[in-house]
C-alpha positions as CSV (number, residue, x, y, z in Angstrom):
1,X,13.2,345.6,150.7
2,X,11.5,343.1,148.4
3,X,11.4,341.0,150.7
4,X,9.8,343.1,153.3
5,X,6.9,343.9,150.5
6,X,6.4,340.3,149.3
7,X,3.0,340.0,148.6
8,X,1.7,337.2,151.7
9,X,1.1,333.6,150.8
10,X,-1.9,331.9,149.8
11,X,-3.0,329.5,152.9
12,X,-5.2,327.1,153.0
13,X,-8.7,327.7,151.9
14,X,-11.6,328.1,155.0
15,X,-14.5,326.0,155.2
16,X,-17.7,327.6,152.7
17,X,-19.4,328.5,156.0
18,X,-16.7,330.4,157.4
19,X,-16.0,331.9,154.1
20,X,-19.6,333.1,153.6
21,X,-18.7,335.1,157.3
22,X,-15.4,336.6,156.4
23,X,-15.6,337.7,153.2
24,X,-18.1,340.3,153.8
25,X,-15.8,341.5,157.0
26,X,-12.6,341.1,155.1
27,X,-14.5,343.9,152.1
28,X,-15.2,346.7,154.3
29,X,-11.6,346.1,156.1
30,X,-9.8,346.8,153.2
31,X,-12.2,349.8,151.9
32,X,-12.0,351.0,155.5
33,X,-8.3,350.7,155.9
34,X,-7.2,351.6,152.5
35,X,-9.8,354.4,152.3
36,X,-8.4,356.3,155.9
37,X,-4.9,355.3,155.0
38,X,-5.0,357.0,151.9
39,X,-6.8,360.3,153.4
40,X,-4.2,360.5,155.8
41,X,-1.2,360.5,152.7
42,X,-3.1,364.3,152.0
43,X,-2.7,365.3,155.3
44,X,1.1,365.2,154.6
45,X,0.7,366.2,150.6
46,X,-1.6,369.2,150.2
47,X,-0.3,371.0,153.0
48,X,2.2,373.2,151.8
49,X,-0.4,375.4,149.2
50,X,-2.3,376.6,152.1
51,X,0.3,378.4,154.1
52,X,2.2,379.2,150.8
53,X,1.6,383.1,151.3
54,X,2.8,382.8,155.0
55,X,5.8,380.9,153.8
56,X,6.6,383.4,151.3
57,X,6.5,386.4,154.3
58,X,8.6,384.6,157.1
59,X,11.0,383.2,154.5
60,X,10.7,385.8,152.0
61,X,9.9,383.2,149.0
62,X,8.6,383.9,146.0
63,X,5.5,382.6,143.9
64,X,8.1,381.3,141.5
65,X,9.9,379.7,144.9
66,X,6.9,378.1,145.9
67,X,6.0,377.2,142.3
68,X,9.0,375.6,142.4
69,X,8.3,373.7,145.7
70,X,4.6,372.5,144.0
71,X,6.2,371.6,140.8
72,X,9.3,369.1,142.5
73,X,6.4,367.6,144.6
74,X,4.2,367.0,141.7
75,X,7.5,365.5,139.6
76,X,8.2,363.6,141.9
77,X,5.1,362.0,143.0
78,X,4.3,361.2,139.6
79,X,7.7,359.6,138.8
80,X,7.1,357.9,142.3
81,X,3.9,356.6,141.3
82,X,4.9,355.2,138.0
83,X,7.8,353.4,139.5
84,X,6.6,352.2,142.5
85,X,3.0,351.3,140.8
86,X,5.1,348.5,139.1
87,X,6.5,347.4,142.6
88,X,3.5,347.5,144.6
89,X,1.8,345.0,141.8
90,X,4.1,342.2,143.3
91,X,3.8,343.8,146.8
92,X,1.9,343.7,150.2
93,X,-0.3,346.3,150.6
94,X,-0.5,346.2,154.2
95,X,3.9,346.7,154.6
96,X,4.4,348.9,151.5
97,X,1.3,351.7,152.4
98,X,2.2,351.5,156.1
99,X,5.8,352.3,155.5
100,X,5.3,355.1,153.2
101,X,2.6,357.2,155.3
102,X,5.4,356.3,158.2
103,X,7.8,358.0,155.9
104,X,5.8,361.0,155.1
105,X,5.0,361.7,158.4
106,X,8.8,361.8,159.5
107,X,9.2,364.3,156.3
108,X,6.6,366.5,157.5
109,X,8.2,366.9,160.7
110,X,12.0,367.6,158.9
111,X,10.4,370.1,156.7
112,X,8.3,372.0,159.5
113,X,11.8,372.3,161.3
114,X,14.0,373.9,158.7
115,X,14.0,377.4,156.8
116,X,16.1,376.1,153.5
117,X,14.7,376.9,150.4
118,X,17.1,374.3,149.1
119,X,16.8,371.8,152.0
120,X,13.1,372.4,151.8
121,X,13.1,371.6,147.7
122,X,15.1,368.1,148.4
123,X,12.4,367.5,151.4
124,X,9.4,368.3,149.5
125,X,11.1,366.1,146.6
126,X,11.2,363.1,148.9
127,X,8.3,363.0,150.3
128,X,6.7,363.8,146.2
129,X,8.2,360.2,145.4
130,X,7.5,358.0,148.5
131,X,3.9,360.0,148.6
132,X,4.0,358.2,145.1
133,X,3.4,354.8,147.2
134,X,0.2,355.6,148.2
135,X,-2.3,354.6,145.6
136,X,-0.6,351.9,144.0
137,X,-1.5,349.7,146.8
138,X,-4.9,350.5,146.9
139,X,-5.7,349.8,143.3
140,X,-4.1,346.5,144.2
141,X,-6.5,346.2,147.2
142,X,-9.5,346.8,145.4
143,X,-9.3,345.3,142.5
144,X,-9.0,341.6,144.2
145,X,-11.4,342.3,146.8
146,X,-14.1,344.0,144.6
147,X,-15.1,342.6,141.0
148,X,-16.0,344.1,137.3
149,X,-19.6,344.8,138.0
150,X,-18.8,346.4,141.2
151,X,-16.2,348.5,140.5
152,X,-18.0,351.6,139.4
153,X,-19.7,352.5,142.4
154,X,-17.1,351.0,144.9
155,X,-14.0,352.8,143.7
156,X,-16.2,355.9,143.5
157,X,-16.9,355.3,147.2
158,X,-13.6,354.0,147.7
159,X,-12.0,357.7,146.0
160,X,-14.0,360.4,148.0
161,X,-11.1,359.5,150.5
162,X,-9.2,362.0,148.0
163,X,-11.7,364.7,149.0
164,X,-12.3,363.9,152.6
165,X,-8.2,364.3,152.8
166,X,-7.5,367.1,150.5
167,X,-10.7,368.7,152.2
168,X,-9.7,368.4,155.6
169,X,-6.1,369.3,154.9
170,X,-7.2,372.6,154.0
171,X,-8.6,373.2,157.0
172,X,-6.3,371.5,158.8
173,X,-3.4,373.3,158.2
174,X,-5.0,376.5,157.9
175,X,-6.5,376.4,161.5
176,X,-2.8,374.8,162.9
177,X,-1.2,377.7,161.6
178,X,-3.3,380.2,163.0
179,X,-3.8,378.8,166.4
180,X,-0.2,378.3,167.2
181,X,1.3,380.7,165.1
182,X,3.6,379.4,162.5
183,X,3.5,378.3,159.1
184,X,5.6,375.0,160.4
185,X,2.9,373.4,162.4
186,X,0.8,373.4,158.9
187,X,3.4,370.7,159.0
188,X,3.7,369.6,162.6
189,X,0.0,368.5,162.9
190,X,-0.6,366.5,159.6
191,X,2.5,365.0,160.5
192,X,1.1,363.3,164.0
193,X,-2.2,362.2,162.4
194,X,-0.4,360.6,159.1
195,X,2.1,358.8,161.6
196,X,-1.0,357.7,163.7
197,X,-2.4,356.5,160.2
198,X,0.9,354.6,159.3
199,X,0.1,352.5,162.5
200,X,-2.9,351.6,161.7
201,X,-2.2,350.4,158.2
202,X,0.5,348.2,159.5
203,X,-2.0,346.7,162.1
204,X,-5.4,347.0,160.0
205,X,-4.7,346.5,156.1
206,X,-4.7,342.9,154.4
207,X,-3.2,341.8,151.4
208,X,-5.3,339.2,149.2
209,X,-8.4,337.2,150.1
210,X,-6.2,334.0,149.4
211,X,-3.9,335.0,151.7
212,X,-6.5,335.1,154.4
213,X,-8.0,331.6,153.2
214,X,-10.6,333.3,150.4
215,X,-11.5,331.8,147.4
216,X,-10.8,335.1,144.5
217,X,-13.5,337.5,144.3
218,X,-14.1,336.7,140.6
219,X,-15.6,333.2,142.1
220,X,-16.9,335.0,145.3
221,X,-18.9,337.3,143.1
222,X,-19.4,334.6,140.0
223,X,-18.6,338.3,138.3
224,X,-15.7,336.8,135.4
225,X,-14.2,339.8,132.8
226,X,-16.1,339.8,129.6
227,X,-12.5,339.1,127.9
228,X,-13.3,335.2,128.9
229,X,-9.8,334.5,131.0
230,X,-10.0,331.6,133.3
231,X,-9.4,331.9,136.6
232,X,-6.0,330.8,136.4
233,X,-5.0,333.5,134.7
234,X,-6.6,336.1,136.5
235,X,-4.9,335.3,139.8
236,X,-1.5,334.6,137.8
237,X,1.4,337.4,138.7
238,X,2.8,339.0,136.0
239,X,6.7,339.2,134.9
240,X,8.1,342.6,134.9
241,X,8.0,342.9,131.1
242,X,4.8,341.4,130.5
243,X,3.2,343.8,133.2
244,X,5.2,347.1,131.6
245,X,4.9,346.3,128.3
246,X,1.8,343.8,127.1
247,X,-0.9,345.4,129.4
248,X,0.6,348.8,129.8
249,X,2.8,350.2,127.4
250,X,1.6,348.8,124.0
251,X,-2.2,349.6,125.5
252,X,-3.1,352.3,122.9
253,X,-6.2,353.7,125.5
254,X,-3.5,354.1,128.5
255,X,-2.0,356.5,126.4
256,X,-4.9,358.6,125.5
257,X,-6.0,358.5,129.2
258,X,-2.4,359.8,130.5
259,X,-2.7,362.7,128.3
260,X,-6.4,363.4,129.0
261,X,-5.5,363.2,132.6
262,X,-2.5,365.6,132.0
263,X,-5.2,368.3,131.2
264,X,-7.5,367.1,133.5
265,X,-4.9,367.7,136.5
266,X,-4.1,371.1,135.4
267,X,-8.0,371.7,135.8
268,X,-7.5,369.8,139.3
269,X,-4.5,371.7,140.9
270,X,-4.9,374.8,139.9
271,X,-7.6,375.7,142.9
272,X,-6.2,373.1,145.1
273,X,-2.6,374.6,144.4
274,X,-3.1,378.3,143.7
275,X,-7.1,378.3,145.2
276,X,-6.1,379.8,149.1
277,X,-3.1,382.6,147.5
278,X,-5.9,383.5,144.7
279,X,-8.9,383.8,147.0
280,X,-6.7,386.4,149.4
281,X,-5.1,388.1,146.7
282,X,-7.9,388.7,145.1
283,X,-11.2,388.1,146.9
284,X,-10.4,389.5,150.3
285,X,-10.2,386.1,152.1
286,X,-7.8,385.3,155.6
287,X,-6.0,382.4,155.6
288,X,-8.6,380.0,157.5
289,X,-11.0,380.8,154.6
290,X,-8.6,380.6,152.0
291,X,-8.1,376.8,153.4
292,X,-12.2,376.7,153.6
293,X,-11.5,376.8,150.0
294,X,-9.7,374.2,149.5
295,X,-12.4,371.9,151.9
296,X,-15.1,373.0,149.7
297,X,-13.5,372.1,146.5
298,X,-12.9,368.8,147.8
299,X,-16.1,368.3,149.5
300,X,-18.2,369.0,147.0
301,X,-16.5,366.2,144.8
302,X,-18.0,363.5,147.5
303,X,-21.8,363.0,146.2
304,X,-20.8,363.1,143.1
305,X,-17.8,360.8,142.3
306,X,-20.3,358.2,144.0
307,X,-23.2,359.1,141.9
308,X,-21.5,359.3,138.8
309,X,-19.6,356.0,139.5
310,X,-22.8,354.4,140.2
311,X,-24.5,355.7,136.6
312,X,-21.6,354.6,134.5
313,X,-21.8,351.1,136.0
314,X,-25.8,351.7,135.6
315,X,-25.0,352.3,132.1
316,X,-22.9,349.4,130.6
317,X,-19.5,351.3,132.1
318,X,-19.8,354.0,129.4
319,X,-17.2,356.1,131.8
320,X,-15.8,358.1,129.1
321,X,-18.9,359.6,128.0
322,X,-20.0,360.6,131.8
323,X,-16.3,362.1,131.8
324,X,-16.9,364.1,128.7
325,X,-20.7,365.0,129.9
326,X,-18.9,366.5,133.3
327,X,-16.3,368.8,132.1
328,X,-19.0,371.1,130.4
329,X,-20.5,372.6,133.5
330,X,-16.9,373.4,134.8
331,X,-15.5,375.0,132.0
332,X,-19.0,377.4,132.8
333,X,-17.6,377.9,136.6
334,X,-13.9,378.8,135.6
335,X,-15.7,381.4,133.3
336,X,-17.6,382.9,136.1
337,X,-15.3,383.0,138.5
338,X,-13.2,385.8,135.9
339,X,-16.5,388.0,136.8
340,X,-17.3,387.8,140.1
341,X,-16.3,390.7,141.7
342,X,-14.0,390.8,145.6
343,X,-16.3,390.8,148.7
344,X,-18.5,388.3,146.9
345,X,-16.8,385.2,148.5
346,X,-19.7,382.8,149.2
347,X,-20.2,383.1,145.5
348,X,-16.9,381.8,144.6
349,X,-17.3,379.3,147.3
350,X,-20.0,378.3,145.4
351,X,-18.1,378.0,142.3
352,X,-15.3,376.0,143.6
353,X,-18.0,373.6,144.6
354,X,-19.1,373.0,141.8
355,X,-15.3,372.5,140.0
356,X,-15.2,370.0,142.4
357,X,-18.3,368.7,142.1
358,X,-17.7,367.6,138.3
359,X,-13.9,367.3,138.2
360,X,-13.7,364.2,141.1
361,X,-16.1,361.8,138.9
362,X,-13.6,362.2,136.2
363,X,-10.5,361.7,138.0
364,X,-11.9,358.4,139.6
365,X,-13.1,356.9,136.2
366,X,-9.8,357.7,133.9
367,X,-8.5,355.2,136.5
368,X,-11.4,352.7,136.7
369,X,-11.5,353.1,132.8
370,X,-8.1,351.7,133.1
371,X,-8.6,349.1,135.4
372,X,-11.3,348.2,132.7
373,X,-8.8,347.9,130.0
374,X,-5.7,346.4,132.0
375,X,-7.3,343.9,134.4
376,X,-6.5,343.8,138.5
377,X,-3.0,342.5,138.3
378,X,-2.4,345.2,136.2
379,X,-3.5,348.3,137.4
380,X,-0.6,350.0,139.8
381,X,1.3,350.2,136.3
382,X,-1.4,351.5,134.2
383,X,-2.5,353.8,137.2
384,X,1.4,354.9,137.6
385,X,2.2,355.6,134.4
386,X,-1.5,357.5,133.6
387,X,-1.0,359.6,137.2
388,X,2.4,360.5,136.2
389,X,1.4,362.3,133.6
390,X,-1.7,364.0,135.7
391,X,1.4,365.3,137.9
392,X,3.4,366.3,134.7
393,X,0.3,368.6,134.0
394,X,0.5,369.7,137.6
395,X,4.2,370.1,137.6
396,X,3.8,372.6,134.7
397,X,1.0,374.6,136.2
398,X,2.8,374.6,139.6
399,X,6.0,375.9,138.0
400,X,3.7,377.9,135.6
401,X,1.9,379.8,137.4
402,X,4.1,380.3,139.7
403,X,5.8,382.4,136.9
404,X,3.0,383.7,135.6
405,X,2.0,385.8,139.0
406,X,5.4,387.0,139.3
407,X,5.9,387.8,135.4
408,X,2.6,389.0,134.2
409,X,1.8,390.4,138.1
410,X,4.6,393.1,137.4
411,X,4.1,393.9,133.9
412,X,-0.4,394.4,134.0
413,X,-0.7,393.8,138.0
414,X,-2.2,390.6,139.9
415,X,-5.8,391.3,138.6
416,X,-5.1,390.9,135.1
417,X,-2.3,388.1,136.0
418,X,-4.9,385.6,137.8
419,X,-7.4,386.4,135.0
420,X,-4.7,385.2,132.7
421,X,-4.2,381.7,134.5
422,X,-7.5,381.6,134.5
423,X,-8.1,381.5,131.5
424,X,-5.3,379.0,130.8
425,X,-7.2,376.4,132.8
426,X,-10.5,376.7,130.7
427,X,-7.9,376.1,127.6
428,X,-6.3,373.0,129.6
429,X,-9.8,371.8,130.3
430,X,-11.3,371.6,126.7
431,X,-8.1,369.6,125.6
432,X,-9.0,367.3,128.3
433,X,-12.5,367.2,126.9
434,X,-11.9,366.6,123.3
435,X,-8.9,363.5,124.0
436,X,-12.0,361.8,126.8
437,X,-14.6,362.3,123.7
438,X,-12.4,359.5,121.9
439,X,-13.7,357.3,124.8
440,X,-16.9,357.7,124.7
441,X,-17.9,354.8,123.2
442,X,-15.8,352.5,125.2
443,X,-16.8,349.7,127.8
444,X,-14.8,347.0,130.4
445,X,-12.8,344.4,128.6
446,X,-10.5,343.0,131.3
């Protein structure tokens, strides 16, 4: 397997003119490629939540089932990400991202075909972990294609490929479902699309612009880190040990970031998760606009993780602060949404717009904040390890809630249930505010 996912050779570097040509093409290959290769890894990922209430009727689940379902995913995914963040580091984007969406795909089809709670909880297990293969590789990408004083507003760009995923995945697998008639081909469809996507990355996606006969972007750019290394030891591959435990592990800041982003993917995955059940349990939505939820939460995160991006590179890379600045206006949506009364659904469209709209700029700069601190050759690991503990946070609100509805449901009833988890989230989301606020001060050092 390694390798298969060596990372390709330096060749020979290209005459100035021709490199003056490429490089430009060579940058908006890899955003393309790595930005539609990693919207297609949602396709296959986010699927499940939106036909969660049709699983539960044909295969007489319960929440606590499918909570269990979401939690081995998000486990899983995170454990996947942490270890294989450490791999892809030392790997070939192109080989390790094209094989794993390939994978996925063939999961999505096994899982669409059975009716096994327990052979759909080993399924959705797997495809957690190798779905864990997905980012690493684009951190990777970016971060020697684009440099310091870019990043910012390029892997804000670069990350609305969560929300064009996760958005169209809602619908997606809402509309599949209800035009040919079965929870499974919420499965079926993704499944042709992210295969189609596998494809592509094999053919499309490069590894770095040395091996393609580029000079590093830190030269391309003359954009060096601030922390003074020489070229030399930017482009130098770390050991193992040096990767886990100088840059990552001892990194005081990529532990206050993993457990802000805990919180802060409670905050996420609760609507994304539980969003399509609550709105037709509680706000008289069908399935299709139960999944509209899902787009509009994801949607609405698009403007803004570029916008915000763009200010904290605007403003010296103060990314913490903006993160801090954004959480206020959705703790003030989770609280209205407790109010607004069933038949009112544009309204709490309207409010899962703007969740979204504040809660994508700070998922994308915990990990640009990282990036900031670790350095490019660094940054699968530090991104693994902080995105395992985002999917700890939505393993235990997966599982959680999931307990929760069936727990508190029969004891008070599902109104006074939801309001409950509800109210859990706003908790989860001022614990996220309060560990970012120690960040607030903080700027790039790699």
């Amino acid at each position: 397997m390694s390798t298969i996912f060596a990372p390709a050779p330096h060749i020979p570097r290209l005459p100035d003119e021709e490199v003056r040509r490429l490089y430009p093409r060579y940058r908006w290959r890899i955003m393309e490629s790595t930005f539609l290769g990693y919207a297609a890894f949602y396709l296959v990922r986010n699927n499940l939540s939106v036909v969660a209430k049709d699983m539960e009727v044909a295969l007489n689940y319960s929440h606590s089932d499918i909570g269990s379902l979401l939690a081995v995913s998000a486990i899983s995914y995170g454990v996947g990400k942490f270890v294989m963040g450490a791999v892809s580091d030392r790997s070939n984007p192109r080989t390790f991202m094209g094989f794993a969406l390939l994978a996925t795909a063939l999961i999505n089809f096994l899982f669409g075909s059975v009716g096994s709670f327990n052979v759909h909880l080993f399924l959705w297990t797997l495809n957690g972990f190798i779905q864990g293969m997905g980012w690493p590789p684009c951190g990777r990408s970016m971060g020697h294609w684009y440099s310091e004083r870019e990043r910012g507003l390029t892997f804000s760009i670069w990350n609305t490929s969560h929300n064009l995923g996760g958005g169209v995945t809602g619908y997606l697998a809402g509309w599949a479902m209800q035009h040919w008639g079965g929870w499974e081909y919420a499965f079926f469809v993704p499944g042709v699309l992210a295969a189609i996507g596998g494809v592509y990355l094999l053919l499309r996606l490069r590894d770095t612009p040395q091996s393609v006969g580029l000079p590093p972007i830190e030269e391309y750019n003359n954009d060096y880190p601030q922390s003074g290394a020489g070229q030399e030891d930017l482009e130098r591959e770390l050991g193992t040990r040096e990767l886990l435990f100088d840059y990552v592990l001892k990194n005081k800041y990529v532990w206050l970031l993993a457990f802000a982003n805990f919180f802060a993917y409670i905050t996420r995955y609760s609507m994304l998760d539980w969003g399509p059940m609550y709105l037709r349990d509680m706000k008289e939505a069908t399935v299709v606009s139960g999944g509209l939820g899902v787009l509009v939460l994801n949607f609405g995160g698009i403007p803004s993780t570029i916008l915000f991006g763009w200010f904290s590179d605007l403003i010296g890379g103060r990314r913490g602060m903006v993160c801090v600045l954004c959480f206020i206006p959705i703790l003030v949506a989770f609280t209205a949404m407790i109010f607004t009364p069933a038949g009112f659904l544009w309204l709490d469209m309207a409010l899962l717009a703007a969740i979204g709209l504040f809660i994508y700029p700070v998922i994308n700069l915990i990990v640009i904040i990282a990036l900031d601190l670790t350095g490019k050759k660094a940054i699968g690991t530090a991104a693994g390890l902080i995105g395992l503990f985002g999917y700890l946070g939505r393993t235990v609100q997966a599982k959680g809630f999931g307990w929760m509805l069936d727990y508190f449901g029969e004891l008070w009833g599902p109104e006074q249930a939801w309001a409950l988890i509800i109210v859990t989230i706003i908790a989860c989301t001022l614990a996220a505010t309060v560990l970012m606020a120690f960040t607030w001060k903080l700027k790039p050092k790699a």
